[in-house]
C-alpha positions, 0 to 999 in steps of 0.5 A, spaced: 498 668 094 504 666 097 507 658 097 505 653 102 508 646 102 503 641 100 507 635 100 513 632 100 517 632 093 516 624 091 523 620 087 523 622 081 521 629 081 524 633 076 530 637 079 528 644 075 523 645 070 521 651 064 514 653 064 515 657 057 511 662 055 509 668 050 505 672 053 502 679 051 497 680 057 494 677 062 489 671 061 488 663 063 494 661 060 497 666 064 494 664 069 495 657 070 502 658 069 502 662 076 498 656 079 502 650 076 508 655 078 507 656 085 504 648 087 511 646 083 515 650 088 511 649 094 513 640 092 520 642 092 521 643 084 525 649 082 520 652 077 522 657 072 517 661 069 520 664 061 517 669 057 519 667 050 519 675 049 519 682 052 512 685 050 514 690 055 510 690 063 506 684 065 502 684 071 504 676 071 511 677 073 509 682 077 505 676 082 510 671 080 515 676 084 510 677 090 510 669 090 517 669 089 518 665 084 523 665 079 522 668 071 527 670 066 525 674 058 529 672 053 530 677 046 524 674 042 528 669 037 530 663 036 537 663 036 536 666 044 531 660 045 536 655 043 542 659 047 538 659 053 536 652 053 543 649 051 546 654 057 541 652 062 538 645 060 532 645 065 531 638 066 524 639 063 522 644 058 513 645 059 510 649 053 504 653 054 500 656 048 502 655 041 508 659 039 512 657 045 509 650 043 512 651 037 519 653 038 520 650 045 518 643 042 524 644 036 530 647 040 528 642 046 528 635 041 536 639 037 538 639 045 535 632 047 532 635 053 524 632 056 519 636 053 512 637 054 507 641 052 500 643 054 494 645 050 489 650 052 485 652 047 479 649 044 477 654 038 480 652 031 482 659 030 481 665 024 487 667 018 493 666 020 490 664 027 487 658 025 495 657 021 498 657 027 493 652 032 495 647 026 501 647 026 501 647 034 498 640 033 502 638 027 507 638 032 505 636 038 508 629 036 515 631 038 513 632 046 509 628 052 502 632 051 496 634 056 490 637 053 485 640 059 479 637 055 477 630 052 475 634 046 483 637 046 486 630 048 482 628 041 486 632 037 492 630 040 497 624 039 495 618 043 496 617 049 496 624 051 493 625 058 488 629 060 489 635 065 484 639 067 485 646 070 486 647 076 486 653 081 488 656 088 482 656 093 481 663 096 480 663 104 473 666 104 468 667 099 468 674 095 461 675 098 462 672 105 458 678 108 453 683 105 448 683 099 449 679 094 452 683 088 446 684 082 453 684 076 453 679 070 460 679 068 464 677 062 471 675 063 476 673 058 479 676 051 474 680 047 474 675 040 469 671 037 470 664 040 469 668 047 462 670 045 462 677 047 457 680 042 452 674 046 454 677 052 452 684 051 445 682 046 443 679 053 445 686 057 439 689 053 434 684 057 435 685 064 435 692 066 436 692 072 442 689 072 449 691 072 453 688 065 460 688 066 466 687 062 472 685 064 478 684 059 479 686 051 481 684 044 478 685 037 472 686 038 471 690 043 471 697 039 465 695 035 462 692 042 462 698 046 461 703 040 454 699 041 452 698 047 456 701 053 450 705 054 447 698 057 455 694 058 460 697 062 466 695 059 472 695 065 478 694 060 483 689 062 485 688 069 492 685 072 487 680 076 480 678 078 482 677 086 481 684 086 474 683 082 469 678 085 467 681 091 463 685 085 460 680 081 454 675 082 455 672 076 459 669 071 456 669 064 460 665 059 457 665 052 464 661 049 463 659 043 469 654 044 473 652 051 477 648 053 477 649 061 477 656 062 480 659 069 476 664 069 470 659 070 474 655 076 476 662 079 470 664 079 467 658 083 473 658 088 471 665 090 464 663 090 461 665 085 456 661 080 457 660 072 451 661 068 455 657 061 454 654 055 455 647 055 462 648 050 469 644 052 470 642 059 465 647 062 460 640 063 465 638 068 465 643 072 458 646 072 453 642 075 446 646 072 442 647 078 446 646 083 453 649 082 450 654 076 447 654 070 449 649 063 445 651 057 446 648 049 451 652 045 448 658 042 442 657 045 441 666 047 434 664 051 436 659 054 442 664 057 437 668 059 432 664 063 439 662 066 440 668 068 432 671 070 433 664 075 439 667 078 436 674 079 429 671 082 433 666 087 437 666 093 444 663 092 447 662 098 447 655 096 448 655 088 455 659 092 456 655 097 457 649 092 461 651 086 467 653 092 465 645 094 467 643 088 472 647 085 476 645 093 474 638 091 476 636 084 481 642 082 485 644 086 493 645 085 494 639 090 491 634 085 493 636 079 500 638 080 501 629 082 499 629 075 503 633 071 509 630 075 507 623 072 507 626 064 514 629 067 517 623 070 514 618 063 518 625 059 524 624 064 524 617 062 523 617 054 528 622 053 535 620 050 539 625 053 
């Protein structure tokens, strides 16, 4: 998607920012970097996505290419961290996901450069997982921090703010034209906060639906072993642009969340979410009318969500999940706000 002005750089805008990263695969981090990229360049701020590491092609450089956004890798140390920062000194460095958290909090505080860190995850983590989310929060008192949800935001120093996700609205509709596509999909990481085992317990129930998978992980040997008799499993993809137009609904068993980006891309494109009432996800479903909340880990309830979906027309549930997503989460009021945590960084900073 190319970059279109939105408007004005207003005083006090940063002159150039870091969005750094380490990232293996595509997924929602990945995906709001791209977002805030793009809504960054487009307000005049020289925005540089930086992957921590090279863990060899990733289809994120290959869009930021295509949108003409600047990336840089470094060699996956510190030491490299520390150098780039201290040649460069962008005048905000914005951490995404807990590693970049981490190290891009402790190099940015040595050089005295504003640091902000953004905080995505809702799932406390297993092994040494759960060791890193700790420390990604024990740290985050050396930045200005936003959460993507008030659950998040608890966990964090006060005076955090809350910044929920934001996405791009597409022109059309996946589905503008023709019948509607009869595909429950799952998007996202294949592990046990995503609920991808719920997903395809609920496949078995609806035989003359298709079940499909997109994305991978550690569960997903054992998954397909189980049930790709019933469940298509797509792998992962570069991208879900590509991919609306086959699918009518999205079903997210999660038993974590903050606010996912598979949730909000998917009422962009017009197309319902069936969810479990976990995260954020209440902020942007309403049940009924943009798409179906059930209690958490509530499989039944799932299942009604989804035999409603298939028995109704939902020409209208469409239509209004694209309506909220362009009315309360769009780049255009979410960058406004991530320049204001940019503007206090800028001004609490010593340097």
């Amino acid at each position: 998607m190319s970059v279109t002005a939105l408007s004005p750089a207003r005083p006090g805008t940063p002159s150039s920012v870091w969005l750094l990263l380490d990232s293996r695969q595509p997924g929602g981090i990945e995906s709001h970097v791209a977002t805030l990229a793009r809504a960054l360049v487009a307000r005049g701020v020289a925005a540089e996505v930086v992957f921590l590491a090279d863990h060899g092609a990733h289809p994120l450089k290959a869009a930021l290419d295509g949108a003409g956004i600047a990336h840089t890798t470094l060699a996956g140390t510190m030491a490299s961290l520390f150098a780039a920062l201290r040649q460069r000194r962008p005048a905000i460095v914005h951490t995404h996901g807990y590693k970049a958290g981490v190290l891009g909090r402790l190099m940015a505080r040595l050089l005295g450069l504003p640091v902000v860190s953004s905080f995505h995850a809702g799932e406390p983590g297993f092994g040494r997982m759960r060791l890193y989310v700790a420390t990604d929060y024990l740290t985050a008192r050396f930045a200005h921090c936003i959460a993507v949800s008030d659950a998040i935001r608890e966990r964090l120093p006060q005076g955090s703010a809350l910044i929920e996700n934001f996405v791009e609205l597409p022109a059309a509709p996946a589905a503008a034209a023709g019948p509607r596509p009869e595909t429950v999909a799952f998007v996202g990481r294949l592990s046990h906060e995503k609920g991808p085992d719920t997903f395809c317990s609920l496949a078995a129930a609806f035989p003359h639906l298709r079940f499909c998978i997109y994305g991978d992980g550690p569960m997903r040997r054992t998954l397909e072993a189980a049930h790709a008799h019933h469940v298509r499993f797509a792998g992962m993809v570069a991208g879900m642009a590509e991919h609306w137009q086959d699918v009518g609904l999205l079903c997210m068993p999660s038993r974590h969340e903050g606010l996912p980006m598979a949730a909000l891309e998917a009422m962009a494109y017009g197309v319902p979410v069936a969810a479990f009432a976990v995260g954020a996800l209440p902020r942007c479903i309403a049940h009924e009318r943009t798409g179906w909340l059930v209690p958490p880990g509530d499989v039944p309830a799932m299942a009604a969500a989804i035999a409603a979906w298939q028995a109704m027309d939902d020409t209208a549930v469409r239509a209004a999940a694209r309506a909220a997503v362009a009315a309360a989460f769009s780049p255009a009021i979410g960058v406004d706000k991530v320049l204001a945590v940019y503007a206090r960084a800028i001004g609490a900073s010593p340097a």
